[in-house]
N, C-alpha and C positions, 0 to 999 in steps of 0.2 A: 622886055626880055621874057620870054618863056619860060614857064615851073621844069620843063626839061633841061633848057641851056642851066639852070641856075642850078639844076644836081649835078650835071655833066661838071660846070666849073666848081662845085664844092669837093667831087668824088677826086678830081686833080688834085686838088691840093694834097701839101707833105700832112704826113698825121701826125708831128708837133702842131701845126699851126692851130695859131688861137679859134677858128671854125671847128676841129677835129677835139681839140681840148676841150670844148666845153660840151660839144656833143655827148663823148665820154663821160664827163662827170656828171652830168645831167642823168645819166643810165641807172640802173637801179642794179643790187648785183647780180641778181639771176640775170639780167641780160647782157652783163659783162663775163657774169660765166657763160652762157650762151657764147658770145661771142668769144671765147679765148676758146671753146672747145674747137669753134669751126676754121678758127685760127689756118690759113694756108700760108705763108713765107713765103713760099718758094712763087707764089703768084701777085705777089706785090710788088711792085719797083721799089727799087733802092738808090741811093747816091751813091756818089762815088766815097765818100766817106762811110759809109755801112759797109761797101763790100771792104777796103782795106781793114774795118774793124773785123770782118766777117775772116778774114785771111788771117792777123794776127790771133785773134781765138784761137784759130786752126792750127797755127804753127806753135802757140804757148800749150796748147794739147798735147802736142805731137813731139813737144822737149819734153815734159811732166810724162808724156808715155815712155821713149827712152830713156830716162831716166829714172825710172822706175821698173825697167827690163834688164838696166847693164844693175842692178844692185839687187837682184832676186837671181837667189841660186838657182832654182828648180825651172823650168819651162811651163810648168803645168800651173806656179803660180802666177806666173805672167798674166797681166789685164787684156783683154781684147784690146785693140787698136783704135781709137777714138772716130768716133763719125764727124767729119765736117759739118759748119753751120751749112744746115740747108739755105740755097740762093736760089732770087727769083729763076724760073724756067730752068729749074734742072730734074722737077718731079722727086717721087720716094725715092729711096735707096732700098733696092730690092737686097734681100740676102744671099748669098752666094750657098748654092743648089752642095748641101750634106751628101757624103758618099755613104751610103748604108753597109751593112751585112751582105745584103739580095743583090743591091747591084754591083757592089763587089765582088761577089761571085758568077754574076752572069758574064760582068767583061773579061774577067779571068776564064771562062769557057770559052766567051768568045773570040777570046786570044786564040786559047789553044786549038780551034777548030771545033769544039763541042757543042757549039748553039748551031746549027746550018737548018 
């Protein structure tokens, strides 16, 4: 067997397994911080038991968010809406584009015919 095939079949394996386990603990911490910084989720396979943990998270958020929206009087102290665990192949979760001052007034011109 090849020093290749034998990273190929290590890099396979789940990261419980006794190979991934001791790899880890063998590491010192700066390169365990090293690695949780470069940490990606969204680019590692999962089972099918992670993703339904990954979905109840999601939906035990998403009752603790309602429920914390129908028992606050004011709107303004309403929490933002919880982000989903990130899953493999779905990338960042870009922020949804703020309407300013400027460009609330530019489309308001541009409505009315004032920008040509």
């Amino acid at each position: 067997m090849s020093w290749r095939r034998l990273r190929v079949l290590i890099q396979q394996l789940p990261p419980e397994s006794a190979t991934w386990t001791s790899i880890r603990n063998a590491m010192t911490p700066e390169e365990l911080a090293e690695q949780a910084e470069r940490a990606e989720p969204e680019r590692d396979r999962w089972s099918k038991l992670e993703h339904l943990m990954a979905a109840v998270a999601d939906r035990v958020a998403r009752v603790e968010y309602v429920l914390i929206c129908a028992n606050t009087d004011k709107k303004s102290q309403r929490p933002q809406p919880p982000e989903p665990v990130r899953r493999p192949g779905t990338g960042q979760v870009r922020p949804k584009p703020q309407l300013t001052d400027a460009s609330a007034e530019f489309l308001f011109q541009l409505i009315n015919g004032g920008a040509a």
